[in-house]
C-alpha atoms as one frame of an Amber mdcrd trajectory, in Angstrom:
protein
 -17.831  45.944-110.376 -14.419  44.986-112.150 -13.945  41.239-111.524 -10.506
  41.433-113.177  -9.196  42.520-109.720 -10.585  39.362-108.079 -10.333  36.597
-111.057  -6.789  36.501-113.242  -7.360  36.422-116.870 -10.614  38.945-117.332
  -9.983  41.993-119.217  -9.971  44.814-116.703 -12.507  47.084-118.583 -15.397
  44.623-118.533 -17.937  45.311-115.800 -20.373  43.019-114.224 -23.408  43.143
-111.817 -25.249  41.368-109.614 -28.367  39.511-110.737 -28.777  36.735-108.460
 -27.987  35.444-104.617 -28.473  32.009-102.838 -28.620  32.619 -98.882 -30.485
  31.192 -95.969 -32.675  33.547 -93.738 -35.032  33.366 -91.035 -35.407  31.852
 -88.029 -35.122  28.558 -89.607 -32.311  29.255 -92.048 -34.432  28.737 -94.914
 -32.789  28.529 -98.300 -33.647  31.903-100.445 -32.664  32.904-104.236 -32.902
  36.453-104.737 -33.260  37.347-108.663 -33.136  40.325-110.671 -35.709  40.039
-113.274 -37.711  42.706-115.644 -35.708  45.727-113.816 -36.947  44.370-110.305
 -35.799  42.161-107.862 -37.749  39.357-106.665 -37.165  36.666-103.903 -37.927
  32.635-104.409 -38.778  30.522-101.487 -38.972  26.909-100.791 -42.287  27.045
 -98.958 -44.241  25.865-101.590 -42.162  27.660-104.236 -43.284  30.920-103.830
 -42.070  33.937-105.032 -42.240  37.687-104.026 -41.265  40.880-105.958 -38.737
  42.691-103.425 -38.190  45.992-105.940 -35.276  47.890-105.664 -31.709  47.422
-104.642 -32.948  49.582-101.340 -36.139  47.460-101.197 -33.469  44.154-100.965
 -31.004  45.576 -98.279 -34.606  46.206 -96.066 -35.350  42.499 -97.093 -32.015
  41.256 -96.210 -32.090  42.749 -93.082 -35.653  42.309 -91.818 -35.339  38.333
 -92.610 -31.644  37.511 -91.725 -31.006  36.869 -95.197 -27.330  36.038 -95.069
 -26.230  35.876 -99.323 -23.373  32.885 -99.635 -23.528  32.255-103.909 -23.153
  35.383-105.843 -24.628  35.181-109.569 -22.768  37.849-112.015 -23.317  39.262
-115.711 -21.049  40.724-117.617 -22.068  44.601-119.247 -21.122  45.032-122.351
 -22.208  48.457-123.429 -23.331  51.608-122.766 -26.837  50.258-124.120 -27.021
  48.037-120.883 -26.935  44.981-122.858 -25.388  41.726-121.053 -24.820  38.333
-121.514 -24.741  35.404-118.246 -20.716  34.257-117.420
């Protein structure tokens, strides 16, 4: 995604992507944190801190839909080369 169109003062060819999301879901609007780690995504719970390996970006929209998950904080990285490396902003 190109922030710069959202956030004056990025340069325009810097690209980020998602890593991380803060939501409630459920029944009982239970807080969730959904992180991409080691090429997967995984979800954190309160319930006694657990924590879940979702998968894929596919694997997450069937997650968010199936529990209500409803993301409010969105956690970016900026890309900085063809290489995939990144750094946290």
């Amino acid at each position: 995604i190109d922030m710069s169109r959202l956030y004056e003062g990025l340069q325009s060819n810097t690209k980020y992507r998602l890593v991380s999301m803060v939501g409630c879901g459920g029944e009982d609007g239970e807080h969730i944190c959904m992180a991409f780690k080691k090429n997967r995504w995984v979800s954190f719970r309160h319930e006694a801190l657990a924590k879940k390996a979702v998968g894929n970006w596919k694997s997450v929209v069937r997650f968010c839909g199936e529990t209500k998950f409803r993301p409010e904080i969105l956690f970016y990285e900026a890309v900085l080369g063809s290489l995939g490396e990144s750094f946290d902003v």
